[in-house]
Each structure stands twice: as C-alpha cells, then as structure tokens.
C-alpha positions in Angstrom: 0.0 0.0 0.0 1.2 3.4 -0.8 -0.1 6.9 0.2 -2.9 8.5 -0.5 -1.6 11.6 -2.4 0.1 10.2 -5.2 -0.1 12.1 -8.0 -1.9 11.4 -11.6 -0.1 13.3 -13.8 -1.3 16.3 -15.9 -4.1 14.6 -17.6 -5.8 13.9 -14.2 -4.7 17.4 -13.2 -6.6 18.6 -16.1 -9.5 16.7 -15.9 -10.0 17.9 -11.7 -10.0 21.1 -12.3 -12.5 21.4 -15.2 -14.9 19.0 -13.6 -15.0 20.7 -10.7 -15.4 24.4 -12.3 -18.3 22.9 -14.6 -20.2 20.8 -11.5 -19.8 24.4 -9.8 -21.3 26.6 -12.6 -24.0 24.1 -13.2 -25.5 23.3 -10.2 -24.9 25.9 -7.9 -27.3 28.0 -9.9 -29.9 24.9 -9.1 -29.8 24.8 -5.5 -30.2 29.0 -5.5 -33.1 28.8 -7.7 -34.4 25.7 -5.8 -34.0 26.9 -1.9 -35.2 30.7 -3.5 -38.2 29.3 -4.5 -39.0 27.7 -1.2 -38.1 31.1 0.5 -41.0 32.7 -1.9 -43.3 30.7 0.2 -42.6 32.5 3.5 -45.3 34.4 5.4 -48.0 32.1 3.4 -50.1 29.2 4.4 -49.0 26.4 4.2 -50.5 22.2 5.2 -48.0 21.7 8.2 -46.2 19.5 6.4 -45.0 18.7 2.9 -46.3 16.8 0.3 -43.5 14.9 -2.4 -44.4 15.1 -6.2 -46.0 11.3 -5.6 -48.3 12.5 -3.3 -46.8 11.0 -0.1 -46.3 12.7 3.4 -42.9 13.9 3.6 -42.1 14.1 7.3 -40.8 17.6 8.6 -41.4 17.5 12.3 -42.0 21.6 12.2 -45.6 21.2 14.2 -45.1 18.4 16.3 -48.8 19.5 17.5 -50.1 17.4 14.5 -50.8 13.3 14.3 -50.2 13.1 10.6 -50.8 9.2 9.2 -48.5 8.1 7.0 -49.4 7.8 3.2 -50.8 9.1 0.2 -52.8 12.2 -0.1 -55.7 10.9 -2.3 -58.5 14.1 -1.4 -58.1 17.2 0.5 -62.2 18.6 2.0 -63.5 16.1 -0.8 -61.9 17.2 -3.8 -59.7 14.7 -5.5 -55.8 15.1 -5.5 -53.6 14.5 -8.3 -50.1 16.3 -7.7 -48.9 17.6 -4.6 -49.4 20.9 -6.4 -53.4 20.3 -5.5 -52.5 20.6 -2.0 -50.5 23.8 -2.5 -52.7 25.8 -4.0 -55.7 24.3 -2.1 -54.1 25.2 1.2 -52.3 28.6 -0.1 -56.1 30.1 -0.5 -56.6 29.7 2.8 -56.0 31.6 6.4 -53.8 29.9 9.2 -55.2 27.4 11.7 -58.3 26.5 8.7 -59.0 22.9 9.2 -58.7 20.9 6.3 -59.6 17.4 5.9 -57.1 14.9 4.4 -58.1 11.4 3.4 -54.6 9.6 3.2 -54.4 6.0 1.4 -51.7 3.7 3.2 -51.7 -0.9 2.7 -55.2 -0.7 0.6 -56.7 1.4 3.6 -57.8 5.2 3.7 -58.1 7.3 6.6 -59.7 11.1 6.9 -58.1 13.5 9.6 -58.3 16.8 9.8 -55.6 18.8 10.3 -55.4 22.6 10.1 -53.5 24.8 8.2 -50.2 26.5 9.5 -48.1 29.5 8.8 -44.6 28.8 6.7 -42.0 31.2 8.8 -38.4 31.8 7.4 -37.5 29.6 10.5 -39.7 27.0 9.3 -37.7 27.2 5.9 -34.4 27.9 7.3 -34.8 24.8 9.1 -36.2 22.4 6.3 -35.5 23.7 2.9 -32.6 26.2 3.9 -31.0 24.0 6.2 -30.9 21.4 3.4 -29.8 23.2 0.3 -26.6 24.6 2.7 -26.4 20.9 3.4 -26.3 20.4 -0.6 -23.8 23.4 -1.6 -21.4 22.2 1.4 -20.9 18.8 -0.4 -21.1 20.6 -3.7 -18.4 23.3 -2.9 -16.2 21.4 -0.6 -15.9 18.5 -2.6 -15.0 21.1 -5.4 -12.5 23.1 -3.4 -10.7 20.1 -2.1 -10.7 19.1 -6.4 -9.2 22.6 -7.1 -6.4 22.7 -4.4 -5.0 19.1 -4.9 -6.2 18.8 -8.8 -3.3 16.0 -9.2 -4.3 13.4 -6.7 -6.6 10.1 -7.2 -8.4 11.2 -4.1 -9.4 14.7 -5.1 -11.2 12.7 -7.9 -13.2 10.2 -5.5 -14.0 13.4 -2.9 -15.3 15.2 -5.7 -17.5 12.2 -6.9 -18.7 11.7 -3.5 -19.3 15.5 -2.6 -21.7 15.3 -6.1 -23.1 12.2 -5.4 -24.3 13.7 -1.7 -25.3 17.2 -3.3 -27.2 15.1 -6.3 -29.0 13.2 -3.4 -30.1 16.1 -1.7 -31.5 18.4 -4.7 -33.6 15.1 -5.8 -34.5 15.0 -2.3 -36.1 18.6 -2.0 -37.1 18.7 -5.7 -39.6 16.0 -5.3 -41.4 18.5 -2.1 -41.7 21.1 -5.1 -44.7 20.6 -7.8 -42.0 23.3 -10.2 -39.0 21.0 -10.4 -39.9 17.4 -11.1 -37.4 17.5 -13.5 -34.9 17.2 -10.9 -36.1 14.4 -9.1 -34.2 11.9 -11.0 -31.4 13.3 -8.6 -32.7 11.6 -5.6 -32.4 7.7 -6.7 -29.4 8.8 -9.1 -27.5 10.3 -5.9 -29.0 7.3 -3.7 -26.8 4.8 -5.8 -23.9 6.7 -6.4 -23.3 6.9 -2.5 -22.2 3.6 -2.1 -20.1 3.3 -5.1 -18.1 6.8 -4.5 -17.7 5.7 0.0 -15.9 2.5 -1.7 -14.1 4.3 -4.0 -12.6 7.0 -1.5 -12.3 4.3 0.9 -9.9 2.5 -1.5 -8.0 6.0 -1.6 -7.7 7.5 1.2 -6.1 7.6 4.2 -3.6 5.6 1.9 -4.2 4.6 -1.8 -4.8 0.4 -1.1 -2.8 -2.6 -3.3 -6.0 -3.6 -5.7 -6.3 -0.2 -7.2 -2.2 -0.3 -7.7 -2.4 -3.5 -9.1 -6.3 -3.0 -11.2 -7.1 0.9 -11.0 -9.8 -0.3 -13.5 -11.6 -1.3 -10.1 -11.7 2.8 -9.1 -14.3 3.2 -12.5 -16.1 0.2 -12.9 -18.4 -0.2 -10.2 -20.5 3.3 -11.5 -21.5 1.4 -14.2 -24.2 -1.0 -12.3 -24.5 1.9 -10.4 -25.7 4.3 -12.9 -28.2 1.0 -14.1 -29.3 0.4 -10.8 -30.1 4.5 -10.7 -32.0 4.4 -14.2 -34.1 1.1 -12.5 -35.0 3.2 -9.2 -36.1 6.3 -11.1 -38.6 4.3 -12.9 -39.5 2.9 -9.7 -40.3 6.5 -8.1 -42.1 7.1 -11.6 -44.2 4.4 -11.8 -47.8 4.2 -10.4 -48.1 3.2 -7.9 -44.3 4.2 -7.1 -42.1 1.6 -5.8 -39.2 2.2 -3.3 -37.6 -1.2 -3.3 -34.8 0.2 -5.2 -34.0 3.4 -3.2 -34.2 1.2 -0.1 -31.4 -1.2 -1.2 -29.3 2.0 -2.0 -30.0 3.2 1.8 -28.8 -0.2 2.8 -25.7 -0.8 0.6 -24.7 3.3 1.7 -24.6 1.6 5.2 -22.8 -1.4 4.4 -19.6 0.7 2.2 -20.2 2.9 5.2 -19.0 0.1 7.7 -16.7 -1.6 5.1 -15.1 1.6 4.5 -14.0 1.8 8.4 -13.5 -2.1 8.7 -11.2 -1.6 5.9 -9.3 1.7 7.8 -9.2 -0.3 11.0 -7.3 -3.1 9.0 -5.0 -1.3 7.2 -4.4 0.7 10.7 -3.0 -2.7 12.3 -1.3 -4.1 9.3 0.8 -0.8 8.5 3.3 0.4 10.4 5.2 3.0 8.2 6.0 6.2 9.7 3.0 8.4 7.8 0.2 5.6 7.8 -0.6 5.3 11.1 -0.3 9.0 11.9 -2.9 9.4 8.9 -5.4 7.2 10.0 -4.9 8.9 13.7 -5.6 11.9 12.9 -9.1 10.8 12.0 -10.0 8.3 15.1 -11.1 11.8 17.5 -13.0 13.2 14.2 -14.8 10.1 13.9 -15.9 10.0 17.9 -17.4 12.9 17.9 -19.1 12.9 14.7 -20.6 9.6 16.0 -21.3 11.1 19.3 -22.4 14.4 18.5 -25.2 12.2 15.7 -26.0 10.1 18.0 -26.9 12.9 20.5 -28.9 14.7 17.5 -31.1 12.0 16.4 -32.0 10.7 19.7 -32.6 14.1 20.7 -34.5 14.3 17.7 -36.5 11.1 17.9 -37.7 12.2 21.8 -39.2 15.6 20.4 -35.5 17.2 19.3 -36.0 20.9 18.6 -33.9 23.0 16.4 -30.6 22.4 17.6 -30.9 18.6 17.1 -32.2 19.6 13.5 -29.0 21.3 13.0 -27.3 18.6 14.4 -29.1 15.6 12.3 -28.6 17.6 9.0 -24.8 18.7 8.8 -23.7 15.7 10.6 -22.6 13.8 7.4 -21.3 17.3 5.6 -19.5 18.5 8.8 -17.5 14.6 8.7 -17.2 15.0 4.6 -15.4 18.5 5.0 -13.1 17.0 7.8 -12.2 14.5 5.3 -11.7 16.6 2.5 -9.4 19.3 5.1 -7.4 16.0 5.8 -6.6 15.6 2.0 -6.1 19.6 1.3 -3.7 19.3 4.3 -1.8 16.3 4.0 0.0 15.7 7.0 -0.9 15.0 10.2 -4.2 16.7 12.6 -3.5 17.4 15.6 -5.2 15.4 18.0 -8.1 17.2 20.2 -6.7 15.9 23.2 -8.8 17.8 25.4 -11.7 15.7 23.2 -9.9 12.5 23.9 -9.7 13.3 27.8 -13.2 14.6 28.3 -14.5 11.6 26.4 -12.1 9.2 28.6 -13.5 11.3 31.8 -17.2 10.6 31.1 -16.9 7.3 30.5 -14.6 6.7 33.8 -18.1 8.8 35.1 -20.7 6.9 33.6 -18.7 3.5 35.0 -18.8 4.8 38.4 -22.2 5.7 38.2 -23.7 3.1 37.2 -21.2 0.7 40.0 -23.3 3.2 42.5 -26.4 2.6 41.1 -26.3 -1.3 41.7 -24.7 -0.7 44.9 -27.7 1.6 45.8 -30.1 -1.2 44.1 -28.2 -3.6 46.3 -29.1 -1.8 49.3 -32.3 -1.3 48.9 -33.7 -5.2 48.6 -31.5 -6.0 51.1 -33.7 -3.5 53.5 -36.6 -4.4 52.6 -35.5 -8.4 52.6 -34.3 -7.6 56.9 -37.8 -5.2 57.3 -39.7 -8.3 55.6 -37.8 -10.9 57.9 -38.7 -8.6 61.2 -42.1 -7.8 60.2 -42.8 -11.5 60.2 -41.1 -12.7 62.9 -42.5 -10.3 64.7 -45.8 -10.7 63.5 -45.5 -14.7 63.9 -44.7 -14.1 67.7 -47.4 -12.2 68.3 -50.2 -14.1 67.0 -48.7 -17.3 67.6 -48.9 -15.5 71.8 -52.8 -14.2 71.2 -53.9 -17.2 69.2 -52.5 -18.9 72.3 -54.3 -16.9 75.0 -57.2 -16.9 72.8 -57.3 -20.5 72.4 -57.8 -21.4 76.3 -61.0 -19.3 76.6 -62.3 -19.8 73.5 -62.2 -24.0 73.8 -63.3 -24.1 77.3 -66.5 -22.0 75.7 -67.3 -24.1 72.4 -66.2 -27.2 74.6 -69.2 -26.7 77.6 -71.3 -25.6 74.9 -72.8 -29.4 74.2 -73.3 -29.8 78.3 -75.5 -26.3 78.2 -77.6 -27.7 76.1 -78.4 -30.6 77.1 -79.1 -28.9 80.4 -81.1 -26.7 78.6 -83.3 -29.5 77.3 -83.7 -30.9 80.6 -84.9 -27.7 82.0 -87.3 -27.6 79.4 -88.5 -30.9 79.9 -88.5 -30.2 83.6 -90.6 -27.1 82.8 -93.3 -28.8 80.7 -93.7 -31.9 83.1 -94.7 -29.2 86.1 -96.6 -26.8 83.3 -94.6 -24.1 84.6 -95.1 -21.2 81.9 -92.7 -18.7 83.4 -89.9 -21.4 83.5 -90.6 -22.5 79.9 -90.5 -18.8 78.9 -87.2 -18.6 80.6 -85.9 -21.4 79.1 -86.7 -20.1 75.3 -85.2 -17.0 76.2 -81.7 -18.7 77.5 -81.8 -21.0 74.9 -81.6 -18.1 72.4 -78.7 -16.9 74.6 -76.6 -19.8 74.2 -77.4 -19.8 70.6 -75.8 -16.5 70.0 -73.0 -17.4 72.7 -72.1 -20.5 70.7 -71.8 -18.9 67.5 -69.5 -16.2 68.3 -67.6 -18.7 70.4 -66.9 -20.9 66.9 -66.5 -17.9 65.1 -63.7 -16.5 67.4 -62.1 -20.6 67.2 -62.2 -20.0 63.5 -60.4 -16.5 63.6 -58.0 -18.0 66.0 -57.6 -21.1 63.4 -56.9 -18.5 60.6 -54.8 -16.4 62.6 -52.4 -20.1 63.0 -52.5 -21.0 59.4 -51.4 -17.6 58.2 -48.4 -17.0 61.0 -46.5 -20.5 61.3 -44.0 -19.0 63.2 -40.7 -19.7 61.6 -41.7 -21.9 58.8 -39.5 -20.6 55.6 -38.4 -23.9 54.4 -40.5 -25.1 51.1 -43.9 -27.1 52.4 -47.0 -28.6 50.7 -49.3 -25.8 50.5 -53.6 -25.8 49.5 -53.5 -22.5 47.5 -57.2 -22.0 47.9 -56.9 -22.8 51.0 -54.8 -19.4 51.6 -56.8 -17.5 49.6 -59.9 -18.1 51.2 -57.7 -18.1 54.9 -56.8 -13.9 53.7 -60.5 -13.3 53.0 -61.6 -14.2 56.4 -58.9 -12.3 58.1 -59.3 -9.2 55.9 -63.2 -9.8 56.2 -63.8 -6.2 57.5 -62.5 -4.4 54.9 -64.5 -5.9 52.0 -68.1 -7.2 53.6 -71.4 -5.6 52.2 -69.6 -3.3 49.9 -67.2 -5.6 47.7 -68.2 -8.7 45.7 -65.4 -11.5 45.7 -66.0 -13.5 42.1 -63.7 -16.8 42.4 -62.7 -19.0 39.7 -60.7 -21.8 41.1 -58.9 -24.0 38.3 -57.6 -27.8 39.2 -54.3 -26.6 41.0 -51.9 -29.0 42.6 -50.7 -28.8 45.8 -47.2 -25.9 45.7 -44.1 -27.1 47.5 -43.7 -23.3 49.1 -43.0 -21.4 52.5 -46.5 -21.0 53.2 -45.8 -18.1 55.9 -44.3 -15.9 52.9 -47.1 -16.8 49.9 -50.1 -16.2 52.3 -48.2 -12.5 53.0 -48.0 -12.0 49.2 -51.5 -13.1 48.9 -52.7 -10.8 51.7 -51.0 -8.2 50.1 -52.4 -8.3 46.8 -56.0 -8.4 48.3 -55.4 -5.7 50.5 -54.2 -3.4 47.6 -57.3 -4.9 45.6 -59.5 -3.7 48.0 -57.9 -0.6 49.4 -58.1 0.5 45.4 -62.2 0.5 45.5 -63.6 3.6 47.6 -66.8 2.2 47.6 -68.4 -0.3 45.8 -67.4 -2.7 43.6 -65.7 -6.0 42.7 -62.8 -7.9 42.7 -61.8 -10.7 40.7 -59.9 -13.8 41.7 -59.1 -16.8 39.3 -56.5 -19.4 40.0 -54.9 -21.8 36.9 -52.4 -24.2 36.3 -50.6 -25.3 33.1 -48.9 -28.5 34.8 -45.7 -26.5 35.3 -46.8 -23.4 36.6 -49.4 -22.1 38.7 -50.8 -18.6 38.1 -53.2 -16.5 40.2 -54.4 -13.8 39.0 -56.1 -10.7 41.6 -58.3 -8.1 39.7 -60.0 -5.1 41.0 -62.4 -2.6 39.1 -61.3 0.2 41.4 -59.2 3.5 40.9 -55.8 2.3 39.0 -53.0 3.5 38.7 -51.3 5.8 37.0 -48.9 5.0 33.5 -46.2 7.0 35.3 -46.3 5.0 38.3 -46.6 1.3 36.8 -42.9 1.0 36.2 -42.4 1.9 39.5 -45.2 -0.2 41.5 -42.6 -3.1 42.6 -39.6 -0.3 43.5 -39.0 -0.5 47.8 -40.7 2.2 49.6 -42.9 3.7 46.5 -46.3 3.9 47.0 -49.8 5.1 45.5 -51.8 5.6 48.9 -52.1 8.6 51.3 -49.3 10.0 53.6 -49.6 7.4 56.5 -51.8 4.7 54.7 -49.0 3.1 53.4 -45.6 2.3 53.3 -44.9 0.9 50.1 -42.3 -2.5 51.4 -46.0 -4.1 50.7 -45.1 -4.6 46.6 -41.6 -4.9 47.1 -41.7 -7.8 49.7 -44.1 -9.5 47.7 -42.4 -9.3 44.9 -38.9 -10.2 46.3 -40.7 -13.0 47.5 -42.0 -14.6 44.8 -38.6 -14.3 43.2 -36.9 -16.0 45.8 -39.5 -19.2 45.1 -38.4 -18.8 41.3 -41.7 -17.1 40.1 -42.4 -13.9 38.4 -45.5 -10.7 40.0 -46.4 -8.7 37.0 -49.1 -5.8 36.7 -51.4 -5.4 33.8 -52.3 -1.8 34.3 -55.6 -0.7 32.8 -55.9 3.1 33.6 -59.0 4.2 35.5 -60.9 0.5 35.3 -58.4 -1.0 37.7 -55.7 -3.1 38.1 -54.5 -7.0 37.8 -51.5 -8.6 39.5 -50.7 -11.8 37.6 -49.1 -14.4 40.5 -46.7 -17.2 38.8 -45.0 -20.1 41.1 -43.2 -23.1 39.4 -44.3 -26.3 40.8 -42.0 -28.4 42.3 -42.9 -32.5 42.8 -44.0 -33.3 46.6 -42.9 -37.0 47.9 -45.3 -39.8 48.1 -47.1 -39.4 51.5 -45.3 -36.3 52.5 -48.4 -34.1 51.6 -50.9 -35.9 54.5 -48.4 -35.4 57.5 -46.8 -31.8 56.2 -50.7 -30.8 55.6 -51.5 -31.8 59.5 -48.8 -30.0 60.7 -49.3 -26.7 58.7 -53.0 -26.8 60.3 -51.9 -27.7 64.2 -53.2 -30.9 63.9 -51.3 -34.0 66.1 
C-alpha cells in the first residue's frame, strides 16, 4: 500500500480542475433557484407538512402538535388530488389554523383527519428547505474546493464524486417537495446509488491509496457502471404508479454497508501498516470520527424524543461537517492534531458513567436488602405475636365451644322439667336462654375460627419449602381481611384444578394478603374484585383483579420499587409490593401488573411447581393446620 496523495499526472490534473469548475457553474445555480423558490413561500399558508411530487407525506417534524398518518394524499375537503401541487394551491387560498380534511391512502386502507392549516415562517424554511440546500452546496463546494487545491491526486477525484453524489442526493430530495421542479427528481435515486459506489471508491484512496487499485485501477471506474443501471431502474421505480421504493431502499442499505466496510477496511489497514505516515494518517481521524458519531448520536436521539432545532441542525450537517473533515485531511496532507482535550473529556465521562452506574447497583443492592431484613422482622415479629394471642385466645375460647354441648343438654332438661310441672314462666325462661346460648355459641366458633386462621397464616418460623392448598390461603386472607370488604365488595372466584405448591407457606399467604389488600384498598366504595387461579402443569398462576381507581402510567414501572407507594401519607408504606415481589422471586416465580388506567388493576401471581414426595403431603398438611 502506498499513500494516498500520489499524484496522476497532468491529464488527471486537467481533468479535476475542469470537472470541478463545470459541477460548480451548473448546479450551484440549481440549488439557489431551488432553496429561493421555497423562501418565496414565506409568510404564506402552508399544510403543516410537505407533500412529495407522488403524493406521499414527507415528514418535517416543524408542528409536532399534528398526528399526521403516514401515506398518500388521495382528497383534500372532498376534492380529489392529483399532484402535490393540489394541496399547495388548495391550502395557499386559505388563512392559518383553517381545518382541512385529508383522506390519506396507506396498505389498501384510507383514513380522513383533519388537520389545520399553519403558517410557513423563514424559521420554518431555514430549518427544512434552507437548512438542506446549505447541506447540498457544502458537499457541492467542498468537494469542489478540495478538487481545485490538490487537482493532481486520485483522491481529489473520489471526494469530488462523492461531494456530487451527496449534493445530487439532496437536490432530488427537496425537488420531489416542489410541484415546479420534477425534472430534478431523477437526482434523488441517481444520488442514492452513487453513494455507495463513490464511499468505496474513497475508501480505497484515502487515508492511503490500497494494493488492488495499484495492481487494477480499472476497479476505481467500474463499479459506477451497475450503479448508474441500478439508478436508471429506481427512477422508474419512483415514476411508476403506484411508485415503488424497493430500489432506493437497497441504496439506503448498501450506503450503510460501504459505510461500515469503509472503516473495517481503515481499522485493518491501521494494524497491518506500520510505516511512519500511515498510522499517523489514519490517527488523525480516530477523535474526528468519535465525535461525529457522538455528537449524531446525541442529535437524532434528541431528535426522535421531540428534538428541537438544535438537534435539527445537528441531524442535518452531521454527514457534511464529517465530509469536509475528510476533504481538510486531503487539502492538508500531514498529520491533525489530536483534540486531546476531546480524547480526555471523552475518557472522563466514561470513567463517570462506570462509576455511576457501579453506585447505582450498589444503591439497588441496598435497597432489597432493607426491605428483605424489614420483611424478615415484620414476620417474625408478627409470627410471635399471633402465635402468643392465638394462644391466649385459644384457652377461653375451647373451654367455651367445649361446655357448649353440656348447656344444652341442660337446657333440654330444664325444658322438659318445665313442661312436666306446666310451669309457663320457666318455659319462657328457658326459650329466652336457649336463644342466649345460641348466639353465645356462634361467636364462640366464630372467634375458634379467627383463631384457626390467625395459626395458618403466621406458622412461626416456617420458611423452608412445604406442601401448601393455595385456595386454602386465599380463602384463609379473605376471612382475616373480612372487614374491609363485607357488604360493599363482591369476591368473584374462579378456582382451576391446582396442585398442591411445594412453598414457604408463611411468605405466599403475606403476598396473597398483600395483593388483596391493595385490591381492595383500590375500590372507595363499591365494587368487585376478581380472583381466578390456573395451572398449566408447570406453573401455577393467580391472578387478583379489582375494578377500582388504578394506577397511573407514570407509576406502573415503579409499582414493585422499595418504599414507593400510591396511597395517602400514612396509609401506606410501600415495602407491601416490594416484599411481595422479592418474595415470589426467591421461590423462582415472576408478579407482574397489567395496568388498565381508570378500570383498575391486575396482579398476575406465577409459582413453578415443584414434585411433593409420596405421603409427605398428609403429614406436612397436618402440621401446617396444628393438627397432632
């Protein structure tokens, strides 16, 4: 491999200089006439966006007020549309902010919006039309300048063809916005080919001058040939009708591909040369080429979030702004200097963005670990103490439900006793203490079942996996959270055929407490919640839904994050999620919530089954219930 600058004798000298005085003096004059012609639309009415010479919405992300549909104008207010210069004239009649109705034609379907008219400002055109023709005359001039100052060398030639390629590109481009210049639009898929072909052939140039065009130069001239064919094909494309962009698309992609070839190709010769001016050429464009691709990757995801005009700016003379580099590097011929202040600050962020983000799962870290201790002391604690009043409870309440049987059957015998002597103040007596009991006894078995419950849900210090009823759970939470739901909240249950989990029971009856809580905390008033259990054989899924108040899009991503919460100050204190949650992952499931806005929410519960041992389920079912 050799250097770039070699020279091509007079011929070549010659032939540089005149091509790039005639490109000058013929197109120049194009772009003027084309951006002045634009310009003359200023302080006028205008759609709010442009319309190409096929009738297709050309994107210009001026009024980002307007939800334009992508297609094909077919009618504007009901009157057909047959060139874009319909639209124009249609619209130009009219005041700002008229609304017009569009019916666009996209896939064999039509929609109608309205959209109103808007006013075309000199920034509006500065940043569209403007913006774009200095885009054009950039390429245009600098790939003529660099011709005229180094008029001897190979790659003067291939800048030159690639500065006219890119300024083709873009008049076609802006031509095909303007119903006056269709005769230009052969410019857009012409340029669109020639990209590719002229990136390869300065890539085979420059930074040095590579061994197949010493050994072939043939190979520097051939490839424009297809190209040029491939051109002809994609402006009958555009022309036909209905127009067909296969063509133009391929061009887009094979521009990428030379794109990344052209810099595979740099990065190679980089390692496999080690002469004393090819490294320091291909140096001197490494910080050039980092902030081109930063400062474009800044400006179009700027651009994509909502942008503004800077990232316009940015998006448009990225490319042109990287071109002229090129084309100072050739003009120069020795070595840039290195930005080192670029290369340190670049160095600095990333050292930044590396310590940040080590912080960040630090923090993360952290914060489960807190909420896995607060979790581990809520329950112990709360084991202890009802494990202590289920106990206290317990006495009373058996000695009650157990001398229940004996008061009645004294009861009978009073009555007896009362209707052998015909005693009717002792029978009335009897009637009235037999109601007593009545009530006595039910309360009494209703307190042994709270007391039950209360036993079942705690199991003080169970956290290793155990056969567990899931409906048996689900209906244990109901009863304890009974208060909160009776006579103004309808439980609908759909049980599916669910096996027996191998879980700590203690944890998963706190995550199903939790998720009816929320459920039911969510409905002011009336309403319903929803609870359906299934089982794929693998998997078992509950599923908790509520028609109450929601919760916000904002807040979803953030519903399962330690110590956030949607309730009141002092209602809630948000661990109630983020235990759950941290819960179910450490028995290898998933808790995901399908928000739906304002008609409530729906926590989706998945636990993997795990196999249970033949006649372990009996004797750990006893035990989980108290039973000897």
């Amino acid at each position: 491999m050799s250097l770039a600058f070699r020279t091509g004798g007079p011929r070549l000298r010659t032939y540089n200089r005149w091509a790039a005085v005639a490109v000058l003096v013929a197109v120049v004059p194009l772009i003027v006439e084309l951006g002045m012609s634009f310009a003359g639309w200023t302080d006028g009415t205008y759609p709010g966006f442009f319309v190409r010479n096929d009738r297709f919405f050309a994107p210009t992300f001026l009024e980002p007020d307007l939800a334009i549909p992508l297609g094909r104008v077919v009618e504007i207010d009901g009157h057909e549309v047959t060139s874009n210069a319909d639209v124009y004239s249609y619209v130009r009649m009219m005041q700002p902010d008229t609304p017009v109705r569009y019916r666009f034609a996209a896939q064999g379907r039509e929609r109608e919006v309205p959209i109103p008219t808007k006013l075309f400002t000199w920034r509006k055109f500065g940043l569209t039309i403007g913006l774009w023709s200095c885009v054009a005359l950039l390429f245009l001039v600098g790939g003529c300048t660099v011709a005229l100052l180094r008029p001897s060398t190979k790659v003067a030639s291939a800048f030159l063809v690639l500065g006219v390629a890119n300024a083709a590109y873009m008049i076609g481009l802006v031509a095909r916005l303007h119903p006056e210049f269709d005769y230009l639009v052969w410019m857009y898929p012409m340029g669109a080919w020639l990209l590719p072909v002229s990136l390869v052939h300065l890539g085979l140039l420059f930074p040095i001058e590579r061994t197949v065009v010493e050994r072939s130069p043939a190979w520097l001239v051939l490839p424009y040939g297809p190209a040029a064919i491939l051109g002809m094909w994609a402006t009958m494309q555009l022309a036909a009708e209905p127009p067909r962009f296969e063509a133009v698309a391929w061009a887009s992609s094979a521009s990428k591909v030379a794109l990344a070839a052209v810099i595979g190709a740099t990065a190679i010769s980089y390692w496999r040369n080690r002469a004393q001016l090819v490294r320091p050429r291909v140096n001197e464009m490494t910080p050039v080429l980092v902030l081109w691709m930063t400062t474009g990757s800044y400006a179009f995801l700027s651009f994509a979030q909502g942008g503004g005009d800077l990232s316009m700016v940015l998006v448009s003379i990225a490319h042109p702004v990287l071109y002229l580099v090129i084309g100072h590097g050739i003009v120069r011929g020795d070595r840039f200097a290195r930005d080192i202040v670029l290369q340190r600050t670049l160095e600095l962020e990333t050292q930044v963005r590396e310590r940040t983000r080590e912080l960040e799962l630090a923090l993360t870290e952290l914060r489960h670990t807190q909420v896995a201790l607060l979790q581990s002391e809520k329950m112990a604690a709360l084991g202890q103490l009802t494990a202590g009043l289920t106990h206290e409870i317990n006495t009373p309440v058996t000695a009650v439900v157990g001398n229940v049987k004996p008061l009645w059957n004294e009861i009978a015998r009073l009555r007896d006793r009362a209707g052998l002597h015909g005693d009717a103040t002792l029978e009335a007596i009897v009637v009235r203490l037999r109601a007593i009991v009545e009530v006595m006894a039910r309360g009494a078995e209703r307190t042994a079942g709270i007391v039950q419950d209360l036993r079942v849900f705690s199991r003080v210090g169970e956290t290793t996996p155990l056969p567990m009823d899931l409906h048996e759970g689900i209906e244990v939470s109901l009863r304890l959270l009974r208060p909160r739901w009776v006579d103004r909240i309808e439980i609908h249950k759909d049980y599916g055929a669910v096996p027996v989990l191998e879980v700590a029971a203690r944890q998963i009856n706190q995550v199903l407490m939790n998720l009816l809580t929320n459920a039911f905390d969510a409905i002011a008033q009336t309403g319903n919640v929803w609870i359906r259990t299934r089982s794929d054989g693998t998997t078992v899924t509950v599923t908790v839904r509520d028609d109450g108040c929601g919760i916000a899009a904002e807040d979803a991503g953030r519903i399962f994050d330690p110590f956030f919460t949607t309730k009141p100050v002092g209602k809630g204190t948000g661990l109630g999620l983020a235990m759950s949650a941290s819960i179910v992952r450490d028995h290898g499931g998933t808790l995901t919530l399908a928000n739906d806005g304002d008609h409530g929410s729906t926590f989706e519960l998945d636990l993997p089954l795990l196999p249970c041992e033949p006649g372990q389920q009996g004797a750990s079912r006893s035990r989980r219930l108290g039973v000897a």
